[in-house]
N, C-alpha and C positions, 0 to 999 in steps of 0.2 A: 403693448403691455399684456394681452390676451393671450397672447405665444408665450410670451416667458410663463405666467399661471399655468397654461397647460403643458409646457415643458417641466415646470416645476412639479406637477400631480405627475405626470408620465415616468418622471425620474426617480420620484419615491414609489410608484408602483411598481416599476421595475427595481428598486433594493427591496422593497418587499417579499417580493418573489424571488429575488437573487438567493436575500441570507435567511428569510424566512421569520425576519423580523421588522417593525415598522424602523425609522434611521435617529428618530427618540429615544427609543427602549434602549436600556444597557444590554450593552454584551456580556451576558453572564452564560458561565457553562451550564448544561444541564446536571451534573454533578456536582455545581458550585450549591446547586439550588436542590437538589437534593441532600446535599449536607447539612443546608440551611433548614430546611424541611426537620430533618430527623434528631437536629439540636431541638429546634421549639417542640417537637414530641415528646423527646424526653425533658427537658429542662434541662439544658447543662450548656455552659459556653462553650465559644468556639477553641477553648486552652485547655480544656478538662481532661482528666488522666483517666488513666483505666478504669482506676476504682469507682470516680465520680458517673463513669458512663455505666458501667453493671449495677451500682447500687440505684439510680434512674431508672432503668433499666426495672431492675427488682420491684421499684413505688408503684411504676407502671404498671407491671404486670401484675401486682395485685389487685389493682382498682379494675381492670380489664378481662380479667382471667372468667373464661367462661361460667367457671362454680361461684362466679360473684354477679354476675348479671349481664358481664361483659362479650364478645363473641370470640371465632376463630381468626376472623378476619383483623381485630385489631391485636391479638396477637403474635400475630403473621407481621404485621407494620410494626409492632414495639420491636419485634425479635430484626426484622430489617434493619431499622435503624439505629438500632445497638451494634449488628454487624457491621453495618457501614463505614459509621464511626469509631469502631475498634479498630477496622480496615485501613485508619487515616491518621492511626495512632504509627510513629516512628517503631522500627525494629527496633527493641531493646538491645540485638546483637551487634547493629551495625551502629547504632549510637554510642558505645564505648569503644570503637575501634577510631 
């Protein structure tokens, strides 16, 4: 019984080390969780269209913007993740084709 427990710890420490996650944790991308990240920044779901991400985008940056109390740094992160998720929005080109 004491070999299987330690085979058991030795097997998860080695997938730990393998994938860089414990074998519990999901498999999410680091880009999955970066989108997730920059949705709950701005507020806006994960279906939102252009408009709904720039005007977000806009709340944001007024509540933030340095001549309001707010700094450089979180306008550097509102303006990230308004690019990001622009970035994940479909070509409007190749969506009518």
């Amino acid at each position: 019984m004491t070999r299987l427990v330690v085979f058991a710890v030795l097997a998860v420490v080695v997938w730990k080390m393998a994938t860089g996650r414990w074998p519990w944790q999901p498999n999410v991308s680091t880009r999955a969780q970066a989108l997730f990240r920059a949705r709950k920044l701005l507020g806006v779901r994960a279906d939102a269209h252009r408009g709904d991400i720039i005007e977000a985008h806009k709340r944001l940056i007024a509540i933030v913007h340095p001549d309001r109390g707010g700094t450089n740094d979180q306008v550097h992160e509102a303006n990230a993740a308004r690019d990001l998720l622009l970035d994940e929005l479909p070509d409007p080109v190749t969506e009518t084709r």
